[in-house]
C-alpha positions, 0 to 999 in steps of 0.5 A: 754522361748520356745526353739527349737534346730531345728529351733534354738532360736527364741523367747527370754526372757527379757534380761535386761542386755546390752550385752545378750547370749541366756540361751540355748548358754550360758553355752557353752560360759561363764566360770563359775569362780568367778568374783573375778578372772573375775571382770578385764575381764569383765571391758575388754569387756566392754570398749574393746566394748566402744572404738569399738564404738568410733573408729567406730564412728570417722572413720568407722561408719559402717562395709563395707560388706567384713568385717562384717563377721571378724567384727561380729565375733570379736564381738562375741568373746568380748560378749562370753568372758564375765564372770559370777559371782557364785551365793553366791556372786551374793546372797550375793551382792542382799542382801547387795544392799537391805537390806535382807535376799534373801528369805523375798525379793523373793519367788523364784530366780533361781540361774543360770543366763539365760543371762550374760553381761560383766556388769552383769548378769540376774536371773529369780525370782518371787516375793512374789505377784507371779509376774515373774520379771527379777533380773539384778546383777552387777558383784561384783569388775566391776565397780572398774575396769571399773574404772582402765580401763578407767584411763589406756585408758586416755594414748590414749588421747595424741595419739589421739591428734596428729591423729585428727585435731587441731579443734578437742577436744579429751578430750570432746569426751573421758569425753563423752564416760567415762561418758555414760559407768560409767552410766550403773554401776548405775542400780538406775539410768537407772531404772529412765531411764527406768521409764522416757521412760514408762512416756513419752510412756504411752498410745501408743499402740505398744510401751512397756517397762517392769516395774521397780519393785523399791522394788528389784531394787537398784545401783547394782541390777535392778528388771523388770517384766519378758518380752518376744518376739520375735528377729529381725531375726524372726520378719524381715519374718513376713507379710508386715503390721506387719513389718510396725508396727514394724517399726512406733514403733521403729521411734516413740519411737526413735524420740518422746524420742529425740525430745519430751523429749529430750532423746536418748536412745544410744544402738539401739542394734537389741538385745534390741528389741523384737517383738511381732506377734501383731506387738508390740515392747518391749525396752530393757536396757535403761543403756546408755541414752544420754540426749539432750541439750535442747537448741539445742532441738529448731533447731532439731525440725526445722529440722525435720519440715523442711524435713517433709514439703520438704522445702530445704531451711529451713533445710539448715538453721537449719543445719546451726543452729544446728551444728554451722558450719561456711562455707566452704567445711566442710558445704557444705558436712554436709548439704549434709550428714544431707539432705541424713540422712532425706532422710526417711522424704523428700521422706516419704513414704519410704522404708529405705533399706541396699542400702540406709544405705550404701550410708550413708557410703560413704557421711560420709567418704567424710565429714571425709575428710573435716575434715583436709579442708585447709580452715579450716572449721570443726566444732566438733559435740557438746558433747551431739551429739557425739553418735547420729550418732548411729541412722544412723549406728545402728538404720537405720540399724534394719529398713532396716532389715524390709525392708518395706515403712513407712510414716515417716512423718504423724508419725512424725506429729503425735507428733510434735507441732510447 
């Protein structure tokens, strides 16, 4: 990893875990006590982020400008409160997880994290064959208290139900989140993640996700080869034909996930990217992965043929389609909402900018409204749907970073069959 403290940290290793520091950052802001005494904090982090998340989701979907500097901050107090563990109990844990004794497993491991989450924490190694790897270890106790968190949080429920509309189910949307943030405790399961995404990407030339080193890897502990690249901040100067490639590979390997395979990986975190001078992209933790409803993959597919053909008509009625809406105030609003979000291909090429991100802001507080509509014409989004408004409020948000015109559509025909 390459550092420089006077131009600050621009180029990032692999950080496999959800919510990473920088190594050069970390020993200032972690403590360095046992999990023993932190496995409880950490739950705190994380599912302090979770219903962040949630909340955001249901009510505000993205900061209004004179609060993201408090929101930001509030953010970064939660990742700075995350923990790690020491490292015989680290040592001990990848023992356990994979049968033996951490020198047969590995020729070398350092013992200082360089990156620490409020889930786990991240170790550089090198495995027998010399192959740099990144080894992510689940904090020993944080899944039991993830676990205790997550009863304890069921008591908003109630409130939440009397806050929402009748229409809404609050019950679905909290089993929903449970259920995403109980999958990151499963590193064997967002390995198959992780190996699924390489599958269905393999062959594109931008896109690369590191290799699951399935020999190191087990339920608490995750080995991938060792990655590098760049952050969004640096990548957003380069040249306009780099920042374009970037953004095609972020649009194709966002929708090609959802629409082809009908998977979307829900932490479109800028931290999960890094980018390469090439113009080539690395994916990050793929931990939360909300899979698709594959009988809702029909009319999600209509919808975006729909916009790229500019036929009005027949996105209103795969709107119509795929939310299930029943008229009223509440439908016209979603349609309008929905034909703004697709705006990028309706007017392909176009140039995804902040503005046009915050115009999205506006339309979503109108449509909240329409949620307490006397006609009574809400529809709750299905379960599988509930965090994909993340592509707008998080995804589009990384695009207008790059601030450059893309032809979202030719992408989009690229891969797309009717």
């Amino acid at each position: 990893m390459r550092h420089d403290d006077r131009r600050g940290d621009r180029r990032l290793m692999h950080q496999p875990g959800r919510l990473l520091v920088r190594k050069t950052r970390a020993s200032g802001l972690h403590g360095r006590g046992t999990l023993s005494a932190g496995a409880v904090e950490a739950s705190n982090v994380d599912v302090g982020e979770e219903m962040a998340s949630m909340i955001q989701h249901q009510r505000s979907p993205r900061t209004p400008e004179a609060q993201r500097e408090q929101y930001q901050a509030a953010l970064a107090a939660l990742r700075a409160a995350a923990p790690r563990s020491s490292w015989s109990e680290i040592c001990a844990l990848i023992e356990a997880e994979l049968g033996s004794p951490i020198a047969e497993l590995f020729a070398a491991i350092e013992p200082e994290p360089f990156a620490s989450a409020s889930i786990g924490q991240v170790h550089r190694a090198r495995t027998h064959q010399g192959q740099a790897v990144a080894v992510k270890v689940q904090h020993p106790g944080v899944a039991a208290a993830i676990d205790s968190d997550l009863s304890n949080a069921r008591a908003l429920k109630s409130v939440l139900s009397r806050l929402a509309p009748r229409s809404v189910d609050v019950e679905a949307v909290f089993a929903e989140v449970s259920l995403r943030l109980r999958e990151e405790l499963d590193y064997a399961l967002e390995a198959e993640h992780q190996r699924a995404f390489a599958a269905l990407h393999a062959g594109d030339p931008t896109i690369r996700i590191p290799a699951v080193i399935g020999e190191c890897s087990a339920r608490r502990v995750l080995t991938s080869e060792l990655a590098s690249g760049d952050a969004l901040e640096l990548a957003a100067t380069r040249p306009e034909a780099t920042r374009r490639s970037y953004a095609e590979t972020l649009w194709r390997f966002v929708f090609k996930s959802n629409l082809i395979a009908g998977m979307f990986n829900a932490d479109p975190h800028p931290g999960n990217y890094l980018f390469d001078a090439g113009g080539s992209v690395t994916f990050l933790d793929f931990g939360c992965v909300q899979p698709l409803d594959p009988g809702l993959l029909p009319s999600a597919r209509a919808l975006h043929w729909a916009a790229i053909e500019r036929d009005e008509t027949a996105f209103e009625r795969a709107v119509i389609a795929h939310l299930g809406l029943r008229g009223g105030e509440y439908q016209r609003l979603a349609v309008g909402y929905s034909r703004l979000c697709f705006e990028p291909l309706f007017a392909s090429p176009f140039r995804l900018t902040r503005e046009y991100s915050a115009s999205l802001v506006s339309e979503i507080q109108r449509l909240k409204k329409a949620m307490w509509s006397k006609d009574k014409s809400f529809v709750q989004l299905p379960p599988t749907l509930i965090l994909l408004n993340r592509l707008q409020f998080g995804f589009y948000s990384v695009l207008a970073r790059l601030d450059v015109s893309v032809d979202y559509a030719s992408l989009e025909r690229s891969f797309l069959d009717r």
